[in-house]
C-alpha positions as CSV (number, residue, x, y, z in Angstrom):
1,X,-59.0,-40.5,-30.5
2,X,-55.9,-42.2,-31.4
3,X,-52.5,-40.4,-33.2
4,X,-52.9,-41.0,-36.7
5,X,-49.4,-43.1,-37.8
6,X,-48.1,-42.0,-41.3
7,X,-49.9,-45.0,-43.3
8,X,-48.0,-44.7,-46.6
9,X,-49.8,-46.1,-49.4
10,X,-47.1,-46.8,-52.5
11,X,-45.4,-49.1,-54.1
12,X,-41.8,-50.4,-51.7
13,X,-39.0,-48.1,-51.6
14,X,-36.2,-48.7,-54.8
15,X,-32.6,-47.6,-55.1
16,X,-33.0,-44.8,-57.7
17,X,-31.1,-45.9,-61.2
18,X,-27.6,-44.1,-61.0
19,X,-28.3,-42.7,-64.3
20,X,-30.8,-39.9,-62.6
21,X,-27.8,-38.6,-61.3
22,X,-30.2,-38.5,-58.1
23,X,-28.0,-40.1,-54.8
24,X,-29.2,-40.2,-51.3
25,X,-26.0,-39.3,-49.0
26,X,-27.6,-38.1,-46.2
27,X,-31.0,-39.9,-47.7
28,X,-30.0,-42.9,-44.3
29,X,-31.1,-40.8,-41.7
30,X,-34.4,-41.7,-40.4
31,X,-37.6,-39.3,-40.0
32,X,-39.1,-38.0,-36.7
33,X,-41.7,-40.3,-37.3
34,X,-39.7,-43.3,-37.8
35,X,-37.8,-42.5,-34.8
36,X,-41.0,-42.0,-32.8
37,X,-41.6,-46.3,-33.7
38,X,-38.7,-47.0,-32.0
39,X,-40.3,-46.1,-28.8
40,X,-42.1,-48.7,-26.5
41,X,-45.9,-48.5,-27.7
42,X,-46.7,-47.4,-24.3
43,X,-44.8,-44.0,-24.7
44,X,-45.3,-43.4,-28.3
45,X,-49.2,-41.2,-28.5
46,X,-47.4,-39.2,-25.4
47,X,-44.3,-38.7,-27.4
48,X,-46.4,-37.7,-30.7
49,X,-48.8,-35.5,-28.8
50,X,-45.7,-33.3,-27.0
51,X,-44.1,-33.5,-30.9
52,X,-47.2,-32.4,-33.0
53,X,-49.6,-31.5,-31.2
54,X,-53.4,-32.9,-31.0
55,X,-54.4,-35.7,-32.7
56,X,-55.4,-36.2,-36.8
57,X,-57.0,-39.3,-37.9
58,X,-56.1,-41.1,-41.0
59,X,-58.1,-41.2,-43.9
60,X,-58.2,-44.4,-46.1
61,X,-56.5,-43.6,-49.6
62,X,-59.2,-44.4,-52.6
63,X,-58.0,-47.8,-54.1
64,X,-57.8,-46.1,-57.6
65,X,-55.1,-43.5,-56.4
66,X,-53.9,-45.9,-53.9
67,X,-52.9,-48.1,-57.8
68,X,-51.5,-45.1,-59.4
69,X,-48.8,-44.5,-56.6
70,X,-48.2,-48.3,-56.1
71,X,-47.5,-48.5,-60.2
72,X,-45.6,-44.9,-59.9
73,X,-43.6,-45.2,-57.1
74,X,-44.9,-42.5,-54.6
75,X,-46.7,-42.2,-51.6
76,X,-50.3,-40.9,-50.6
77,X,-50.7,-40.0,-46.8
78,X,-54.5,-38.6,-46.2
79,X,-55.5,-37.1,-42.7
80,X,-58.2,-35.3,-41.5
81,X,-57.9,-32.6,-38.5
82,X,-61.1,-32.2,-36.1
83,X,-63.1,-29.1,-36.2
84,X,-66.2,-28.5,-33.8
85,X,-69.3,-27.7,-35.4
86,X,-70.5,-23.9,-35.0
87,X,-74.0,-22.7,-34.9
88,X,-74.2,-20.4,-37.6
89,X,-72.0,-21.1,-40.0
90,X,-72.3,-24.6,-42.3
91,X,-68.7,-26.3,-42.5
92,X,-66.1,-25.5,-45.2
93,X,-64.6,-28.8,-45.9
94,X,-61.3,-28.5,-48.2
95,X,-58.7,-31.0,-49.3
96,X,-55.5,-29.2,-49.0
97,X,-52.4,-31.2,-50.2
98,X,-48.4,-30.4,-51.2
99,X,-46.4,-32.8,-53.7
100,X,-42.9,-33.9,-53.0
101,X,-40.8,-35.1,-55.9
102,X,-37.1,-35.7,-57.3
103,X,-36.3,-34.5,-60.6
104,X,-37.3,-36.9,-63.2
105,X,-33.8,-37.1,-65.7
106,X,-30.3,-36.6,-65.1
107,X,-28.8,-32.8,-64.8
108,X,-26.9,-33.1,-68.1
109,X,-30.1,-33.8,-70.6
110,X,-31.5,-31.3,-73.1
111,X,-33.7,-29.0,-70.9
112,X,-36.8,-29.9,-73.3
113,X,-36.2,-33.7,-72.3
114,X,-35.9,-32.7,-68.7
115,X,-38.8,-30.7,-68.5
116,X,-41.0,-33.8,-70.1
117,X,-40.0,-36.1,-68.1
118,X,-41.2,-34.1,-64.8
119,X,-44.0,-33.7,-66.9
120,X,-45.1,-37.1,-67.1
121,X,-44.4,-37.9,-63.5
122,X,-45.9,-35.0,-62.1
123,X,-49.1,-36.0,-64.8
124,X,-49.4,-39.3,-62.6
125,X,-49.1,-37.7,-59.0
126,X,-51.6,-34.9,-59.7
127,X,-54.0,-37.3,-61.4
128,X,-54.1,-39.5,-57.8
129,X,-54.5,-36.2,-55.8
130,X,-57.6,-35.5,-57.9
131,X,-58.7,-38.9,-57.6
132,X,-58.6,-38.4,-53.6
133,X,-60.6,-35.4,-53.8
134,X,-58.1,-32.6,-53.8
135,X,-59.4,-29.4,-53.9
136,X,-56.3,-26.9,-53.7
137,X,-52.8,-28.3,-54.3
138,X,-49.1,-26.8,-54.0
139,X,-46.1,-28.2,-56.2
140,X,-42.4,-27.7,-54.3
141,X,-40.5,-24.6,-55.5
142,X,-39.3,-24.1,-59.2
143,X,-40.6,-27.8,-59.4
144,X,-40.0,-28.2,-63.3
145,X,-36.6,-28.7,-62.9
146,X,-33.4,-29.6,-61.0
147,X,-32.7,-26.6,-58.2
148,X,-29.8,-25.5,-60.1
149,X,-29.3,-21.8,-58.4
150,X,-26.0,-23.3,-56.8
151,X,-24.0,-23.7,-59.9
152,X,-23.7,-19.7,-61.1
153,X,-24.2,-21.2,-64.2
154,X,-26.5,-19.4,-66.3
155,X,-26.7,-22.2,-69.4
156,X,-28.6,-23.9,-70.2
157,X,-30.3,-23.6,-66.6
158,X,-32.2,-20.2,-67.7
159,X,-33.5,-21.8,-70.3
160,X,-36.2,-23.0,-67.9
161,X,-37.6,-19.8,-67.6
162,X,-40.8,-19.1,-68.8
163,X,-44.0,-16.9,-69.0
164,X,-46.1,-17.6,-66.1
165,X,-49.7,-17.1,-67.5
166,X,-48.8,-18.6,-71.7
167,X,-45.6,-21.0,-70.8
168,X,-45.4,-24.7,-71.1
169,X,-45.7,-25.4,-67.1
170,X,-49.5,-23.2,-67.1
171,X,-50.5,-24.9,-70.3
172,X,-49.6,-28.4,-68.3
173,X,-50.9,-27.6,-64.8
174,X,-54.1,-25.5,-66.7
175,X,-55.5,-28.9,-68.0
176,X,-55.1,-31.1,-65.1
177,X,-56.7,-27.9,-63.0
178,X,-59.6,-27.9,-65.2
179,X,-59.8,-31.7,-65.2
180,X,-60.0,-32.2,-61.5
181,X,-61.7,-29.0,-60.5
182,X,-58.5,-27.9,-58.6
183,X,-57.1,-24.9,-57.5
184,X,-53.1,-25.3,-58.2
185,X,-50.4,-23.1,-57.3
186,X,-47.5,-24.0,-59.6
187,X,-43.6,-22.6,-58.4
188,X,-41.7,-21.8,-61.5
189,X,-39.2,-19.9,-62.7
190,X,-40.6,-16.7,-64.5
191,X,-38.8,-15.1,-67.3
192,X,-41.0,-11.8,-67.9
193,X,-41.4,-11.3,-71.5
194,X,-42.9,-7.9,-71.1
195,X,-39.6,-6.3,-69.2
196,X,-36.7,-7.4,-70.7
197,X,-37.0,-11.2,-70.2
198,X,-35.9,-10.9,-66.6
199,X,-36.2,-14.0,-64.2
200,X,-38.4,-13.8,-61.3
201,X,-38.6,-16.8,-58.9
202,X,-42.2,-17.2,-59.2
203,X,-45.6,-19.1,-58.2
204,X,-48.1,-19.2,-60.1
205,X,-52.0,-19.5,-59.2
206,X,-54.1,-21.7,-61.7
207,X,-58.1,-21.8,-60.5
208,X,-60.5,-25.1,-60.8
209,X,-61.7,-23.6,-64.0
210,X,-57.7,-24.0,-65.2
211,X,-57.5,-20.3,-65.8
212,X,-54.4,-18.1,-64.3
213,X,-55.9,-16.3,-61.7
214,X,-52.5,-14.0,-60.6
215,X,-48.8,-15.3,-59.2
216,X,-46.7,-14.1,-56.4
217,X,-43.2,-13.5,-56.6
218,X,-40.4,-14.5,-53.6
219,X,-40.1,-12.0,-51.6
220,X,-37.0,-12.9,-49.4
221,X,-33.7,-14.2,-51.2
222,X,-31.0,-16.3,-49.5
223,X,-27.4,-15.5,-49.5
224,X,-26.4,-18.5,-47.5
225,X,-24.2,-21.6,-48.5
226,X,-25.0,-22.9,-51.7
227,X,-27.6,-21.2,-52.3
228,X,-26.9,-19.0,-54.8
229,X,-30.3,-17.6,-56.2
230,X,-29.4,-13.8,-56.5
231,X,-27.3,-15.1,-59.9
232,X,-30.4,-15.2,-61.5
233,X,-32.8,-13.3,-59.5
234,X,-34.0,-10.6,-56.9
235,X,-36.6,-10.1,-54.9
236,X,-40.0,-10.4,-55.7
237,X,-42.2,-6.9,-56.7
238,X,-45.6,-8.0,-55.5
239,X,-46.1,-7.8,-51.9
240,X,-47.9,-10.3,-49.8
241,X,-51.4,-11.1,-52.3
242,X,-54.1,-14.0,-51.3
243,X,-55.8,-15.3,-54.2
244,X,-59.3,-15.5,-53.0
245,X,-60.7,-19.2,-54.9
246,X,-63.5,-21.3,-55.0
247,X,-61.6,-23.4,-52.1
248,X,-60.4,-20.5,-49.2
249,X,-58.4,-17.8,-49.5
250,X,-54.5,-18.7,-50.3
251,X,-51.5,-17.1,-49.9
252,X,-47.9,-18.7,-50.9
253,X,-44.5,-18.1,-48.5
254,X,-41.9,-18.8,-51.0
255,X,-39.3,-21.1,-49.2
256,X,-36.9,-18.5,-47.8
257,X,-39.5,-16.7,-46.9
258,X,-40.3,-19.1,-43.9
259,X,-37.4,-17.6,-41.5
260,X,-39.2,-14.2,-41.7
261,X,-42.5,-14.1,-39.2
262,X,-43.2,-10.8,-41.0
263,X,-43.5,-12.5,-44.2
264,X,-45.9,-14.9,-42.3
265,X,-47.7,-12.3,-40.8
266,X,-48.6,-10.0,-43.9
267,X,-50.5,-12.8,-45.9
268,X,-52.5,-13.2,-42.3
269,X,-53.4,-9.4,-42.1
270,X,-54.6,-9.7,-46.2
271,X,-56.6,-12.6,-44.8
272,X,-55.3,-16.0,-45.7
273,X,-56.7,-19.1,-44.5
274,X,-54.2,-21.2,-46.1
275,X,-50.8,-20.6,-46.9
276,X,-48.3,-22.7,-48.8
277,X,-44.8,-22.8,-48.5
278,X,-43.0,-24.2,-51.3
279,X,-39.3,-25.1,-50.7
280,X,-35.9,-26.5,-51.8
281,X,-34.2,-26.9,-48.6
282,X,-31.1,-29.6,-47.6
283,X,-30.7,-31.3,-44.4
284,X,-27.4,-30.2,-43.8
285,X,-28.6,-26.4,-43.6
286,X,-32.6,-26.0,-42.3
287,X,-33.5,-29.5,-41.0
288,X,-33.7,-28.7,-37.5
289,X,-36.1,-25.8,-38.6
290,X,-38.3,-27.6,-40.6
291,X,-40.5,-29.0,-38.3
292,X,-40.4,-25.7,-36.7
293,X,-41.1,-23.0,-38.6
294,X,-44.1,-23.5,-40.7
295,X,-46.2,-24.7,-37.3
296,X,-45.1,-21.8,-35.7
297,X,-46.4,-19.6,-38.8
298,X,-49.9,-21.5,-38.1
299,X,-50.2,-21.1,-34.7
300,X,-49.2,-17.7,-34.4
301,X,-51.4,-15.9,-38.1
302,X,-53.9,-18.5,-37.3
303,X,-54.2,-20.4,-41.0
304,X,-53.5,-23.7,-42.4
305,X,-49.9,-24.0,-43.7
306,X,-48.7,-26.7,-46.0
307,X,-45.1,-27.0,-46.4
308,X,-43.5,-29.1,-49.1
309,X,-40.1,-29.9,-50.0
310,X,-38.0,-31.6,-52.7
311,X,-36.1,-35.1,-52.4
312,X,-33.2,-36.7,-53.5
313,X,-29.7,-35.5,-54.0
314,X,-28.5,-33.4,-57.7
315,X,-25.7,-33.8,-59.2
316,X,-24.8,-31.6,-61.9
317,X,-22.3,-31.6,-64.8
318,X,-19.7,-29.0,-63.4
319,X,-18.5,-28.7,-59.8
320,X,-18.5,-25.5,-58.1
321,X,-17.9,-23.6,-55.1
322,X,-19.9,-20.7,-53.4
323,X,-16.9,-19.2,-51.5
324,X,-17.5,-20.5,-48.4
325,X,-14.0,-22.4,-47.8
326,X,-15.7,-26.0,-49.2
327,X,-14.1,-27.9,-52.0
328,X,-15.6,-27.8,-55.6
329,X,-18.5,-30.1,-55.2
330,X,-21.2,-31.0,-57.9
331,X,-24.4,-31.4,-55.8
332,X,-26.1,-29.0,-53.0
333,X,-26.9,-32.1,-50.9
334,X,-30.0,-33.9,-49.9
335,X,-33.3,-32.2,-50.0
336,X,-35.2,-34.2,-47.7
337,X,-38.4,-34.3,-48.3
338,X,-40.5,-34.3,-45.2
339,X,-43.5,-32.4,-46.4
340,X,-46.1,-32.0,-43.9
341,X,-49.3,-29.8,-43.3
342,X,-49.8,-27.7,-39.8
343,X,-53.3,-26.4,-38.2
344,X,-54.4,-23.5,-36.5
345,X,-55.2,-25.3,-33.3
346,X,-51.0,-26.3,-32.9
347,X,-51.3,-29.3,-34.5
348,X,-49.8,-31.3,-37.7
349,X,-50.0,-33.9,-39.8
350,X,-47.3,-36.6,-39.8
351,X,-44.8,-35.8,-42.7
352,X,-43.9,-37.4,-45.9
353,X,-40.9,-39.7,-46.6
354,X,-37.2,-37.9,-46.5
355,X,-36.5,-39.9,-49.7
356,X,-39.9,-40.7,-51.5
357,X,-42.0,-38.9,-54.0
358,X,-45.0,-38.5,-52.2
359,X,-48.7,-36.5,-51.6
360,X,-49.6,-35.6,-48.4
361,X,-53.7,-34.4,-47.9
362,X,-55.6,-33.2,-45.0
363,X,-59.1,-32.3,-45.0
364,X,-60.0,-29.6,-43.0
365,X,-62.7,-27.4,-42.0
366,X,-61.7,-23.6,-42.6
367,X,-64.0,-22.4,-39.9
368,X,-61.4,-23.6,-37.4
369,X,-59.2,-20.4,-38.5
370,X,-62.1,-18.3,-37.0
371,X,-62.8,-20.9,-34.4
372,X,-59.3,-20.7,-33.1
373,X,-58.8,-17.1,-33.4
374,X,-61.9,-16.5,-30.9
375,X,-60.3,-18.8,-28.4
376,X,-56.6,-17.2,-28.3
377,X,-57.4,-14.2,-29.4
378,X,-54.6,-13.1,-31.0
379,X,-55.3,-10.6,-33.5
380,X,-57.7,-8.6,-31.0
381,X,-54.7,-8.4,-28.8
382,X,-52.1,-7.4,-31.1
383,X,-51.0,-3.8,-30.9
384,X,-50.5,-3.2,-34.7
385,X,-50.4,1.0,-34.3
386,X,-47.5,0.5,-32.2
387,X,-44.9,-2.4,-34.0
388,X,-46.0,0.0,-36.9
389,X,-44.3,3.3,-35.2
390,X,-41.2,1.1,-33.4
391,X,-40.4,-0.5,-37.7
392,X,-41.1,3.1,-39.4
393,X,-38.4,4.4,-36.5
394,X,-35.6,1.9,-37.6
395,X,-36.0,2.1,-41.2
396,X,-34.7,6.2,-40.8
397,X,-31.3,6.5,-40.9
398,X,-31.6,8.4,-37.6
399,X,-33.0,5.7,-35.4
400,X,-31.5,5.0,-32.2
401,X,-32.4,1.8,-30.6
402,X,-34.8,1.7,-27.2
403,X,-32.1,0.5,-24.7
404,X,-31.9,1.7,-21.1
405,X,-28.2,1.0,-19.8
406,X,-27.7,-0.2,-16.3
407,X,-25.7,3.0,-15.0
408,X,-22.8,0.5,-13.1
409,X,-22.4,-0.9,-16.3
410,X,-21.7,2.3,-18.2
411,X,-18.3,3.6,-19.3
């Protein structure tokens, strides 16, 4: 079986109008993959397997999709990862897929005109995921508009907000759910009507029948750099849910959320066999992680994990600092891209363009979750009663930490 190379199907790459506000300073640097191409062809399937793992196999993009994103200007990259067949148990074949995108107008519009025009591009890109077969889909983190949480500017950027289960986004996503027969889990930001108005950062679950079936809330809220989200909101009051759907059981690990294995590891215990993790993350900051963390979440709760991440480069209206000894600067840097999807077994699928809007699917068979978990064995050999004692120990104000001092060290 041979290393599947990212075949992008889309239209060529474009310099984005300067008018979008949209630049791509740190947009140059090439992927892993690219890099990997340098290689001579002798050494590149050993450098990909030490990279990512075993091998996925490309799947070839319908030509009806493959038109859309050619006309659009986005990619489509379609894998499939191996299962073995068991006994007992008939296959549960799923297309699992995240969207990347850059924000569709420039910062400075009327938030109404901002909010259409992701509309209409994110109208096009879930129409060619449905016409690949996409069964359960994950937009990036607060995807209706620009990720403007580093200004401390409240206007007009709150005026996003809105109710997850009657506001524009669900009444959007609700009929292209219900169209394609597709679960979608939809990041906004949630403005809660029924407790003051207050914002929540928020995804919401949409089933195949396009009805809200629940939303999750971020649990874990950076206070690093630029990213200045506790402005407008907190962290999230509802625990670690999976949304059980006609297409597996799904759980979402809202961005931040990544760096925390015990964030991973509570949507395994409530049983997910496919988590999302939906991001706005620059290169300058969590690059190096990227790659990283979300196959390491796989591997270690045994579930599919499909990480996806904005692109392109906001610039907003104002300049602004996050006391951090920078200048006043008007953008948060490049998000780049990059989305990918990881396995159970320790392997991944290549990832999406640093720069381009893109889809990236990968049909799997959920039985591998079960599969792989009776080969390592993890979860039989965790010792749950006792990480359970050493946490509710450190939470008292009492604790003292488990250390044994080496005496002809001590004062």
């Amino acid at each position: 079986m041979i290393w599947a190379k990212r075949k992008r199907v889309g239209s060529k790459p474009t310099a984005p109008p300067l008018n979008l506000l949209c630049t791509n300073m740190a947009a140059t640097e090439p992927s892993a993959e690219e890099l990997i191409e340098l290689l001579p062809e002798d050494k590149r399937a050993s450098m990909r397997r030490l990279l990512f793992g075993n091998p996925v196999t490309n799947l070839p993009v319908p030509a009806a999709a493959a038109a859309v994103a050619a006309a659009s200007g986005f990619d489509i990259c379609m894998y499939k990862t191996p299962c073995p067949p068991m006994q007992t148990h008939a296959p549960r074949i799923v297309r699992m897929a995240v969207v990347q995108n850059a924000i569709a107008a420039p910062t400075p519009a009327p938030v109404d005109d901002q909010r259409r025009a992701i509309f209409d591009k994110l109208a096009l890109i879930i129409d060619a995921a449905g016409l690949c077969g996409v069964n359960v889909l994950c937009l990036q983190e607060c995807w209706t508009g620009p990720f403007f949480m580093c200004t401390r500017e409240r206007q007009p950027w709150l005026e996003f907000g809105e109710e997850a289960h009657t506001g524009p986004s669900f009444r959007f996503i609700s009929n292209l759910a219900r169209k394609h027969n597709m679960v979608i889990v939809s990041p906004i930001l949630e403005r809660d009507g029924a407790h003051n108005g207050t914002i929540w950062n928020t995804a919401v679950v949409i089933n195949n029948n396009g009805a809200f079936l629940g939303k999750h809330r971020k649990n874990h809220i950076p206070r690093v750099g630029d990213f200045n989200e506790s402005t407008y909101y907190l962290e999230g009051d509802t625990g670690h849910p999976v949304f059980e759907t006609a297409f597996g059981r799904v759980g979402i690990n809202i961005c931040y959320g990544r760096h925390h294995p015990l964030n991973w590891m509570m949507f395994g215990l409530n049983g997910a066999e496919i988590v999302f993790n939906p991001c706005a993350t620059v290169g300058a900051l969590s690059e190096p992680l990227w790659g990283i963390e979300g196959r390491n979440a796989s591997i270690a709760n045994t579930y599919f994990v499909g990480c996806c991440n904005r692109v392109g480069t906001e610039v907003f209206p104002n300049p602004f600092t996050s006391g951090d000894g920078k200048a006043a600067h008007a953008d948060f840097g490049h998000f780049y891209g990059s989305s990918y999807i990881a396995n159970p077994d320790g392997s991944r699928t290549p990832g999406l363009s640093r720069v381009r809007d893109g889809i990236v699917v990968n049909e799997v068979d959920l039985n591998l979750c079960q599969l792989v978990k009776d080969r390592w064995m993890f979860q039989s050999t965790a010792r749950y009663p006792m990480y359970a004692e050493g946490l509710a120990k450190y939470t008292r104000l009492d604790f003292v930490p488990q250390r044994i001092t080496d005496p002809s060290i001590a004062a």
